[in-house]
C-alpha positions in Angstrom: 19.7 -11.2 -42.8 18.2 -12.8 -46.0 20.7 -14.4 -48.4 20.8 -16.0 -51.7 20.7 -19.9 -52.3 24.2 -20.9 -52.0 26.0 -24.0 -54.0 26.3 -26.3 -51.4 29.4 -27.9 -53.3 31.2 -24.3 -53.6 30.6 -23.6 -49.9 32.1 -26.9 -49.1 35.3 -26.5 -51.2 35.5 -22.8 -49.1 34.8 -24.5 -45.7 37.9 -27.2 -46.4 40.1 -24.5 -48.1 40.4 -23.0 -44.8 40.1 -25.8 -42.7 43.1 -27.7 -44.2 45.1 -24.8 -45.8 43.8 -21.3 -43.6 43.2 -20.0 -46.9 40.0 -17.7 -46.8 38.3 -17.5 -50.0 36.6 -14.0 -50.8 33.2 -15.9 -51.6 32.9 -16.5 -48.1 30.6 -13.8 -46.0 32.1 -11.9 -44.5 30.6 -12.5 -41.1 31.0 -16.1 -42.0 35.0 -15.5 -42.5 35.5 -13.4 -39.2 33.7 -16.5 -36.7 35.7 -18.9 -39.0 39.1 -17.5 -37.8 37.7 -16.9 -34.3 36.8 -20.6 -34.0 40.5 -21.8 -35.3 42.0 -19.7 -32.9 39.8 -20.7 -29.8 41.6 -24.4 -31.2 37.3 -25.3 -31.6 37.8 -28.7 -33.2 36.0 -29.1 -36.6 35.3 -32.7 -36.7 32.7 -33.6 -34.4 30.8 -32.1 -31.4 33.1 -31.4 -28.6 32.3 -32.3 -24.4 29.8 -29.1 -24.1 30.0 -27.0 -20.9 26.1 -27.9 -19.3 24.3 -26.4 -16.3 23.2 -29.0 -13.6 19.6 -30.0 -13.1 19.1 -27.5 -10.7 20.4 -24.4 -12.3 18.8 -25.3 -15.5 15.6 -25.8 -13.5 16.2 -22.6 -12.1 16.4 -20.4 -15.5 13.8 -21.9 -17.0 11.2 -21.0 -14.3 12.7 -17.5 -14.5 12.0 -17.8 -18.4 9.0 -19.6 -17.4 6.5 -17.1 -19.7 8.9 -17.4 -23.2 8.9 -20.9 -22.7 4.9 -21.7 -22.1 4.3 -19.4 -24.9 6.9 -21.5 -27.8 5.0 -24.7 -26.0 1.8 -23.7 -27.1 2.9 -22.8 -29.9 4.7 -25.6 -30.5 1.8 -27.6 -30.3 0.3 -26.2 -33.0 2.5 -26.7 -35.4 4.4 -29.8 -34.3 3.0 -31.7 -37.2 4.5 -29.5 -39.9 7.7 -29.2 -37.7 7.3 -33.7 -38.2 6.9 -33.4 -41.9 9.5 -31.0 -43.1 12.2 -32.0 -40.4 12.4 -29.1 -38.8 14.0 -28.3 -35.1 13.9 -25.4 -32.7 15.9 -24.4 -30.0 15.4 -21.6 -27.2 18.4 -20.1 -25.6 18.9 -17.4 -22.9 21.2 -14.4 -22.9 23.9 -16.6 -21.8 23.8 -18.9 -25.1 22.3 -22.0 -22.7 20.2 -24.0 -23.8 16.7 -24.2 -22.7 14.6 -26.0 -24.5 15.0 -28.1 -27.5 11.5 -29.3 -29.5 11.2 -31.9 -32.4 14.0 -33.7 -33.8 17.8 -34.2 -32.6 20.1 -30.9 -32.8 23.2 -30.6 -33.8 23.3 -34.5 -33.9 21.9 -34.2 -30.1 18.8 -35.1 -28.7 17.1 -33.0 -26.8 17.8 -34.4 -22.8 22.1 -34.0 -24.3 21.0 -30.9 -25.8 19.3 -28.7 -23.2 21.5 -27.0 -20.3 24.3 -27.2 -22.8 26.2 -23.4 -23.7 26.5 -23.2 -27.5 28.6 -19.8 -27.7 31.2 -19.5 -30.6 33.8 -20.6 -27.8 32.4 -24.3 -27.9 30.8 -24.7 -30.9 32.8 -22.7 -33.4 30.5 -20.8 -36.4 26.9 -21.4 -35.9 23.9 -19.9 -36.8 23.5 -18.7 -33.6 26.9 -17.2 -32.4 26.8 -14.8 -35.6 22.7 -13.8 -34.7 23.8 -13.0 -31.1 27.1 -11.1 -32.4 25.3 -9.3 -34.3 22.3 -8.8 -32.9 20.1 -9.7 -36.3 18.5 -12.9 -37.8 20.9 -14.7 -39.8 20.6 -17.8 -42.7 24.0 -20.2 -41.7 23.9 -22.7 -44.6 25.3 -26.2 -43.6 28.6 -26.0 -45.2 29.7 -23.0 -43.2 29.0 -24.4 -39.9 32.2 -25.0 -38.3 31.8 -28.8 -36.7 31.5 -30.9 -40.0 29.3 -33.6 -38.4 26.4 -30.8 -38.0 26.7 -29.6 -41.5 23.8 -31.8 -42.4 21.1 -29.0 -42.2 21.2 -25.3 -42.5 19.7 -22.8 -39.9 18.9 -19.8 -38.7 18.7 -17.8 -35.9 17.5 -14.8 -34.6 18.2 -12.7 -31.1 15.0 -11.9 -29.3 14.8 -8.0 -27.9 11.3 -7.7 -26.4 12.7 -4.5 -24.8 15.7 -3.5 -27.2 17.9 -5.8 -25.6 19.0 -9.0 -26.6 17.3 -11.8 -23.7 17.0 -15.2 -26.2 18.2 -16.6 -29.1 15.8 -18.7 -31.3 17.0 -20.9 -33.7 15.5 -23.1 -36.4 17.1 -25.8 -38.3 16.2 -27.4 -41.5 16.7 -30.9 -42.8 15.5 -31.1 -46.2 16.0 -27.9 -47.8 14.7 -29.0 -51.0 11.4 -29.6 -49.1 10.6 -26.1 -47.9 12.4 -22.8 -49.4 15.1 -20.9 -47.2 12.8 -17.6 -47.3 9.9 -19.6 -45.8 12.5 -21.2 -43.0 13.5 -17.6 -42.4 10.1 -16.2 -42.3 8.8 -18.6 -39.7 11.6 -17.7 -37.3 10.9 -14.1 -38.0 7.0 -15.1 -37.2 7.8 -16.7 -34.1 10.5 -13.7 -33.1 7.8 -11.1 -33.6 4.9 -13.3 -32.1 7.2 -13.6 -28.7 8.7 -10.2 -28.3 5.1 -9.0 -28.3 3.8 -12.1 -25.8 6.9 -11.0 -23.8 5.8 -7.1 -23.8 2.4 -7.4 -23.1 2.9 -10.0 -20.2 5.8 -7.8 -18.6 2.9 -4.6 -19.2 -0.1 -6.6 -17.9 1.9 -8.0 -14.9 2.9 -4.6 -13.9 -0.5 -3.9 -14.2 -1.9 -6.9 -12.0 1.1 -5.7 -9.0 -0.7 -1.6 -9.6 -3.7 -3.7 -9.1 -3.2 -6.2 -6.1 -1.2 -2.9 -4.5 -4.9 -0.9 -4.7 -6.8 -0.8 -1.7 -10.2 -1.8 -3.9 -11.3 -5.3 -4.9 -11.3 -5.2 -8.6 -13.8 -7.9 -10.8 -14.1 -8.3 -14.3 -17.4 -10.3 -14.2 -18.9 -12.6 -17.6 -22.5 -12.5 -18.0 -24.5 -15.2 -15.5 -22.1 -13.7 -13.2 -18.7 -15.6 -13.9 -15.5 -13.9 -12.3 -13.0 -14.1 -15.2 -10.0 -12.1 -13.3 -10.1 -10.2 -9.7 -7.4 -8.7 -8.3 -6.0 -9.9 -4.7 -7.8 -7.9 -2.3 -11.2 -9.5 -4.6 -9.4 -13.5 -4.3 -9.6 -12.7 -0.5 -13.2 -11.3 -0.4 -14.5 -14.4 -3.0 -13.0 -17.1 -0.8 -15.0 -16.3 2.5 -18.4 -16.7 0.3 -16.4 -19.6 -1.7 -19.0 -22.5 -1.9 -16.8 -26.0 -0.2 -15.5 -28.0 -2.5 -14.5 -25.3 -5.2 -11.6 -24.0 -3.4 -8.8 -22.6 -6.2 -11.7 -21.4 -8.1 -13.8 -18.2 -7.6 -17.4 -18.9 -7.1 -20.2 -17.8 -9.7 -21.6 -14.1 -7.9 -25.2 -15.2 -9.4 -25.1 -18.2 -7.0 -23.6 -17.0 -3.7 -24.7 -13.3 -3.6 -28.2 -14.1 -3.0 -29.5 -10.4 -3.7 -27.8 -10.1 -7.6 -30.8 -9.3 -9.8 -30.6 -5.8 -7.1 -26.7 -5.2 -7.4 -25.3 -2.6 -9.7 -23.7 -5.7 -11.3 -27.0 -7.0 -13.0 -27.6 -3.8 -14.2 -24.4 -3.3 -15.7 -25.5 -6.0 -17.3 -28.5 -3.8 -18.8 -25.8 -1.5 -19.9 -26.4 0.1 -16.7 -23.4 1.9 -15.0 -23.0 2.7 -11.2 -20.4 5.1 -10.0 -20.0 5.1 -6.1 -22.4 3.4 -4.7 -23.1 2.6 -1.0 -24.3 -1.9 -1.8 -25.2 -4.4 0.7 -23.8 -7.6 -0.4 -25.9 -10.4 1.2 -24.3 -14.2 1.2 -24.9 -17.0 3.2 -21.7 -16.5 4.9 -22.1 -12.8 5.5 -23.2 -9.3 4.8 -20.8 -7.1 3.5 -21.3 -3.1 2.8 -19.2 -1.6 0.4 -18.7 1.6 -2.1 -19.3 0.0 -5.8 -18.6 1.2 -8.9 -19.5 -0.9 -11.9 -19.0 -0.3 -15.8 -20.4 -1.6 -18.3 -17.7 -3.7 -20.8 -19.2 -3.8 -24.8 -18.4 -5.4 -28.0 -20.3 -5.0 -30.8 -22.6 -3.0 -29.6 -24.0 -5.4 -26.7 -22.8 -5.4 -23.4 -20.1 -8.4 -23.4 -18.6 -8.0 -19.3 -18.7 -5.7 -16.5 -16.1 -4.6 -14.9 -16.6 -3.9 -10.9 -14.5 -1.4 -8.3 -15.5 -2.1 -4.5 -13.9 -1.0 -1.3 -15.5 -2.0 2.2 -17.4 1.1 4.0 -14.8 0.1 7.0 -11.9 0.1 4.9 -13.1 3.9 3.4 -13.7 5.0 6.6 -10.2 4.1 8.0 -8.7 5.8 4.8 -10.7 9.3 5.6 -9.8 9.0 8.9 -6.2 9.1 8.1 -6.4 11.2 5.4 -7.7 13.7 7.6 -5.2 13.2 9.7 -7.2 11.0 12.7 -4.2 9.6 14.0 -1.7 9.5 17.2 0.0 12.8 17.2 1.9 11.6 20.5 3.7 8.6 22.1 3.9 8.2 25.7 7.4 8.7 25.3 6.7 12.3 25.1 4.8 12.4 28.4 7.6 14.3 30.4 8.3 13.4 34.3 9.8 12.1 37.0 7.5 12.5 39.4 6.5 9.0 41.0 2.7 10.2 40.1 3.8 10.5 36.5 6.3 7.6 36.6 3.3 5.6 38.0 0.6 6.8 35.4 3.1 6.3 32.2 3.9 2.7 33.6 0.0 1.7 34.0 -0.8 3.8 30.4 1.3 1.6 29.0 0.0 -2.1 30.7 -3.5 -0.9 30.1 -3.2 0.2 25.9 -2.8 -3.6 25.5 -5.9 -4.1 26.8 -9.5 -4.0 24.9 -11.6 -2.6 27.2 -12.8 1.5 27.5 -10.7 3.5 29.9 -11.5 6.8 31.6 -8.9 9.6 32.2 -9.3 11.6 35.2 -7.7 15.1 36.0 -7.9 19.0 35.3 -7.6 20.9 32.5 -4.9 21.3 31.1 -3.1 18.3 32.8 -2.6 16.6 29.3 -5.7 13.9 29.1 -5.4 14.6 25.5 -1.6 13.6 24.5 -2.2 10.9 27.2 -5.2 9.6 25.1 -3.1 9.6 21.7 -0.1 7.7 23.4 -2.9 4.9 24.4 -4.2 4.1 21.0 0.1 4.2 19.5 0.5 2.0 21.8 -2.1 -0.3 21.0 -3.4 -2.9 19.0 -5.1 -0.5 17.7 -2.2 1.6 16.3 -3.4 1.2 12.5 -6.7 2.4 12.9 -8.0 5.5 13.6 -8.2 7.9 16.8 -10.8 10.4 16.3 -11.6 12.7 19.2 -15.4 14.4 19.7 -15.3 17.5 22.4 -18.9 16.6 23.8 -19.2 20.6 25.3 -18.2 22.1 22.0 -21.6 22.1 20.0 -25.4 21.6 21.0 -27.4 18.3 21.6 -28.6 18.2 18.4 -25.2 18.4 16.3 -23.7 16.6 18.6 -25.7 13.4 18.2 -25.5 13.5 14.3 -21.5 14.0 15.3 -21.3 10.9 17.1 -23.5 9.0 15.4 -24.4 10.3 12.0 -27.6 11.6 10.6 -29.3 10.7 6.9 -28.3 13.2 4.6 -32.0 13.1 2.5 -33.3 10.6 -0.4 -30.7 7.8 -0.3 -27.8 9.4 1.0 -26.2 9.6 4.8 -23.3 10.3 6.6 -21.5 8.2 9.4 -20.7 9.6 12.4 -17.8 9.8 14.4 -18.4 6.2 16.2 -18.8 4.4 12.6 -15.2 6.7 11.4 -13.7 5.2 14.6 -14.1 1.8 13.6 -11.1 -0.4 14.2 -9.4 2.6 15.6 -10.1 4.4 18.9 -13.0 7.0 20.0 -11.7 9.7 22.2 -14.4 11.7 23.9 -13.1 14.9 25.8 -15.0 16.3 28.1 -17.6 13.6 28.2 -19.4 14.4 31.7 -21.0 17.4 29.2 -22.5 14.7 27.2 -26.7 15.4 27.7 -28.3 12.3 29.2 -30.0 11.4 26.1 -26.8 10.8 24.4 -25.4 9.3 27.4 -28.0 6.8 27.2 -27.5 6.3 23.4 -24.3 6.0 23.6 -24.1 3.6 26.7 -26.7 1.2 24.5 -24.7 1.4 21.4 -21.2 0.4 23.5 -23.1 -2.4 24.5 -24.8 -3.9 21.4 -21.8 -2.9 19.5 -24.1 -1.6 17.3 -25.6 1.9 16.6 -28.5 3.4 13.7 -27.6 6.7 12.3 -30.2 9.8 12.9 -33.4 9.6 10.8 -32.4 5.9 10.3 -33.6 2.3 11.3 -30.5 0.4 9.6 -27.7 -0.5 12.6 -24.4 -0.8 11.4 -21.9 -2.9 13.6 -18.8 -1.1 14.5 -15.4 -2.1 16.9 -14.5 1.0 18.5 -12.6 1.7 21.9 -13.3 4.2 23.7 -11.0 6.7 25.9 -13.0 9.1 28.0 -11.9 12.0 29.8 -13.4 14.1 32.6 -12.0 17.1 33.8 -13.8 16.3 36.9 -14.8 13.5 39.5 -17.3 11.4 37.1 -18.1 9.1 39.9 -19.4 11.9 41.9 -20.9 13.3 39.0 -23.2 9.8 38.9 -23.8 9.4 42.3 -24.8 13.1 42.4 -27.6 11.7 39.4 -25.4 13.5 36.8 -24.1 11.1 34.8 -25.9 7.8 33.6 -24.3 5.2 35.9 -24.4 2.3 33.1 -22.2 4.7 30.8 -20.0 5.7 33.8 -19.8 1.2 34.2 -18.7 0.9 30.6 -16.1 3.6 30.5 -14.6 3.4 34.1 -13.9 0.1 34.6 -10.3 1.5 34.0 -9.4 4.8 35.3 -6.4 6.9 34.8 -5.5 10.0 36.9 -2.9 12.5 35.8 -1.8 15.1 38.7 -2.0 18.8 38.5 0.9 20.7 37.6 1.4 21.9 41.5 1.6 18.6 42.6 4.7 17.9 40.3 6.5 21.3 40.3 9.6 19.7 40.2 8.7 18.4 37.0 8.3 21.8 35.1 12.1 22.6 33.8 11.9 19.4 32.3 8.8 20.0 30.8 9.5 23.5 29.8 12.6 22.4 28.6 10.3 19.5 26.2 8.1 22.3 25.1 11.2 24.5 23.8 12.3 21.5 21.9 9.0 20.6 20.1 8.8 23.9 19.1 12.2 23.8 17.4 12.0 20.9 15.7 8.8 22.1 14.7 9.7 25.3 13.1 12.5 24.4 12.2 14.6 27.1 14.9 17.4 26.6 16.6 17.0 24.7 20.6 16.9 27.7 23.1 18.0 27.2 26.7 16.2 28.2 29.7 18.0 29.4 32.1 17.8 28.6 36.1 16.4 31.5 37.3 13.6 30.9 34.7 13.6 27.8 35.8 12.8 29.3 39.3 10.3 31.6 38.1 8.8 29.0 36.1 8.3 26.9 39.4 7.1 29.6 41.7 3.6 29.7 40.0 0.7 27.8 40.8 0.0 26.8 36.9 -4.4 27.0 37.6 -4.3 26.1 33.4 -2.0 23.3 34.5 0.6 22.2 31.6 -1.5 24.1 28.8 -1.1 27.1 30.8 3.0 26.3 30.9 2.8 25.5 27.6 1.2 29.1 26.5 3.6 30.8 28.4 7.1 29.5 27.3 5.5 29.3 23.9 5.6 32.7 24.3 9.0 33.6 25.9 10.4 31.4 23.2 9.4 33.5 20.0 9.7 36.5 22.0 13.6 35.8 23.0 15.9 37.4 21.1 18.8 35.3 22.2 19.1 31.7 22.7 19.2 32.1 26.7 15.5 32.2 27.5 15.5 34.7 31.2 13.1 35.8 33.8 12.7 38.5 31.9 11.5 37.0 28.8 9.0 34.9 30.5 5.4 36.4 31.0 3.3 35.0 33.7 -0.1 34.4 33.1 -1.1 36.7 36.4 0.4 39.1 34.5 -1.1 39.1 31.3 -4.8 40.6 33.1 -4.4 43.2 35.8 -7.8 43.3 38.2 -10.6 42.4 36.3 -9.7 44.9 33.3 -10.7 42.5 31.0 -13.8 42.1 31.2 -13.5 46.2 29.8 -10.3 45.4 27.3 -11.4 43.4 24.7 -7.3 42.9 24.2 -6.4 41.8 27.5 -8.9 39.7 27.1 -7.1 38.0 24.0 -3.9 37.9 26.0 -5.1 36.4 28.5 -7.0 33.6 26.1 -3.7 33.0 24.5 -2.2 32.4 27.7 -4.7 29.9 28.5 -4.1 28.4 25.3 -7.4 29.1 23.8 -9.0 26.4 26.2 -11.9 27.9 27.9 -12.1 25.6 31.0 -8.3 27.1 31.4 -9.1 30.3 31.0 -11.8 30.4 33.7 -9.3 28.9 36.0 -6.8 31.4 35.4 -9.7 34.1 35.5 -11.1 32.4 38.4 -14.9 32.8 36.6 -17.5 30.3 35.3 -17.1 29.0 31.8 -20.4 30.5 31.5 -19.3 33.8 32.0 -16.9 33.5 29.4 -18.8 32.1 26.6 -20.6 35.5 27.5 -17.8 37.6 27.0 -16.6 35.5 24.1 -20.0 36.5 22.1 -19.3 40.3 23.5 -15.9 40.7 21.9 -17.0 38.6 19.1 -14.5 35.4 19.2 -14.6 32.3 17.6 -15.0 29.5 20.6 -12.6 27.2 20.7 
């Protein structure tokens, strides 16, 4: 609030009027009046400072590191202007929401140097009228003039204050006090503070905005540069601090190093021809140091001012790291635990116990057993319970798609002109590489792959570049694979990579006792997947269920309460619901019935190496009859 020049003389006849007599007179501002009676009535005495309520070293240390950003800005200010503050007697005081004192700069306050000054509370309740109890009260900048201050022994100056709302709220109160009035005008007293109120609330703002902005930006999974020409880093983000201080130079630790002097291939970077006004937008850079050589997707934009290009601004995220992110986002993770392999079989009880010493481990494993026996959820249970846990598990069926595919699957192909694609192994990386069926693998890829496992290292098709990868792998074989090698099927050094470790689950038959409980796991999953009430199977369904064989093993089980469970009216799932799979395909009708064929398929649970089990035919056969009735292989 902006007031007239007062006489000093008239406001002191006012201030003693009341002070010795209670008598208000109606000269007196009104705000003025009101703190005046407050003060008598908290028994605030008038004739010198009082013993101030003060916070103790450590408290005060503590709020002013959390006001740490107000107070470096009025220091740096304050610098600046220290000299004028010198000449015209002026002194400023910073206080927080609580009316503490912070800070104190130039000359004593309130007869107080700064050291009594600061950690002190100067609220209406122990000071009386001030400046700063009617600003804060109010919530607006206010002109106190000496005279109406309430202690008589700091009536010496007059001052002003004003409450600071960067966001609407008050957080500090600034206040400025003059000595010589004569010296310097009240308006211009009263427009510095209103300077220095405006000039923090927008410091405070934009520091609160770019501070969000730097937590959005250390949260990103990119390294993020804002580069100077000759390639000084004026800002990166956290994940770009970590990257800079491998290639770091010794001796400059704290600092990031100059790009034009450790990245030893910079004049062919997308960052000197941002420089050119050049911009790059995801592209696949080799990084080459001294230390290192990293590969990452760069995006760089060119900053200008005035027309010429003044900074660049670079986005990078290592290949590895954007390979892991795909992976997940395409959902290449554990779907299973081995929690949810079901048994109490001693074979089972036995496998789950070594599954779970052996996913600790680093080396390749080999699962062993017939279809259907669950080498998949078995494989996913392995990499959750690994080390390996945060990276991906990508699986590769090695009898699902020709020689040809298959190799660019595994191990990518080039794409044409600049561009390629990794392959499965290179998506794997960090994470785990499950490979069904692997004694289908052709012997040239067996070989490939058994080179690549060893080196650690693999090219893509149609390329010469290798590309380092750290990949376990978990094999599975629905038959013997050391049979298969001695028998000159199977490269023996692939079969010495991935069996070091073998794994063998049981057929169904050889655990019937374990089917309730499994049938009983299936009916749950199912539930909780489709959101359906938990159906019960009853004993005699039980019975039935363990009378069969189960050729398609657990699949096969799986296909058939799957089944009985949509298909049960009530929530007591019978003999009668229950279809068994040799009753799905009478004789050899379907080989005529293009829909018993389907039955039976979705018995077998779409898996072909089941159905020809349950069908008791070659998997040959049924691709044939697949292509007759003209259905997509699964």
């Amino acid at each position: 609030m902006i007031r007239e020049r007062r006489s000093k003389e008239k406001l002191q006849n006012y201030y003693y009027k009341f002070v010795k007599h209670g008598e208000l007179d109606p000269n007196v501002h009104p705000w003025v009046a009101e703190s005046w009676q407050r003060s008598r009535a908290a028994g605030v005495p008038t004739d010198r400072m009082p013993p101030l309520k003060k916070l103790d070293k450590q408290e005060l240390a503590r709020r002013r590191e959390r006001h740490r950003v107000a107070l470096a800005y009025l220091d740096g200010l304050f610098r600046e202007i220290r000299e004028h503050f010198n000449v015209y007697n002026l002194s400023l005081l910073l206080l927080d929401q609580e009316c503490y004192a912070l800070k104190s700069y130039a000359l004593p306050f309130f007869q107080m140097t700064p050291g009594e000054l600061e950690g002190a509370r100067l609220t209406e309740a122990d000071i009386g009228t001030s400046s700063i109890s009617i600003a804060y009260r109010h919530q607006t900048p206010f002109l106190l003039f000496g005279p109406e201050m309430w202690i008589a022994e700091c009536q010496t100056g007059d001052a002003c204050s004003t409450p600071v709302m960067p966001e609407g709220e008050p957080e500090y109160v600034l206040t400025l006090v003059s000595v010589q009035q004569e010296e310097i005008p009240y308006g211009a007293v009263m427009s510095l503070l209103l300077t220095m109120k405006y000039a923090l609330e927008n410091y405070l703002r934009l520091e609160r905005r770019l501070a969000v902005k730097r937590t959005i930006l250390d949260a990103v999974p990119l390294a993020v540069y804002h580069i100077l020409p000759g390639g000084e880093v004026a800002y990166t983000n956290r994940l770009g601090q970590n990257r800079l201080s491998v290639i770091t130079p010794e001796g400059q630790a704290g600092e990031p190093p100059n790009l034009s002097d450790v990245v030893l291939n910079y004049r062919h970077t997308p960052l000197y021809k941002g420089f050119l006004g050049i911009p790059s937008y995801n592209k696949e850079v080799t990084w080459i140091t001294p230390q290192k050589t990293y590969e990452d997707i760069t995006t760089v934009v060119p900053i200008e001012r005035d027309g010429q290009v003044a900074s660049v601004v670079a986005v990078s995220m290592p290949i590895e790291d954007l390979r892991t992110m795909v992976a997940h986002a395409a959902g290449y993770t554990a779907r299973y635990s081995l929690a949810s392999i079901v048994g109490e079989a001693p074979a089972i009880v036995a496998l789950k116990d070594k599954a779970t010493r052996v996913a600790r481990g680093h080396g390749h494993l080999l699962l062993q057993g017939e279809p259907g026996t669950g080498k998949q959820r078995l494989a996913h249970g392995i990499h959750q319970a690994s080390h390996r846990a945060a990276g991906p598990l990508i699986a590769v069926r090695c009898a699902d798609m020709p020689p040809d595919l298959l190799e660019a699957e595994l191990f990518g192909t080039k794409a044409g002109g600049d561009e390629s694609r990794p392959g499965k192994l290179e998506l794997a990386n960090g994470g785990t590489l499950f490979l069904d069926e692997v004694e289908k693998l052709p012997p040239h890829l067996q070989a490939r792959l058994a080179q690549a496992l060893t080196a650690g290292q693999a090219a893509r098709v149609g390329e010469d570049v290798l590309r380092s990868f750290d990949v376990r792998v978990i094999a599975a074989c629905d038959s013997d694979l050391k049979r298969l090698t001695e028998k000159g099927a199977f490269l023996p050094q692939l079969h010495e990579l991935l069996a070091k470790t073998v794994l063998r689950i049981p057929p169904l038959r050889a655990r019937a006792g374990d089917i309730p409980l499994l049938a009983a796991h299936i009916i749950d999953e199912l539930a909780q997947q489709h959101n359906l009430p938990v159906k019960q199977l009853s004993e005699a369904a039980a019975e039935l269920l363990m009378s069969y064989d189960w050729p398609g093993n657990i699949k096969q089980l799986q296909g058939v309460v799957e089944h009985a469970f949509f298909h049960t009216a009530g929530q007591t799932i019978t003999p009668g619901d229950i279809i068994l799979p040799g009753e799905v395909g009478p004789s050899k009708a379907w080989k005529e019935d293009r829909e018993v064929f389907i039955e039976a398929w979705k018995a077998a649970g779409g898996n072909i190496s089941r159905l020809a089990n349950m069908l008791d035919v070659s998997r040959v056969t049924l691709y044939r009859y697949l292509k007759k009735y003209g259905l997509e292989r699964q």
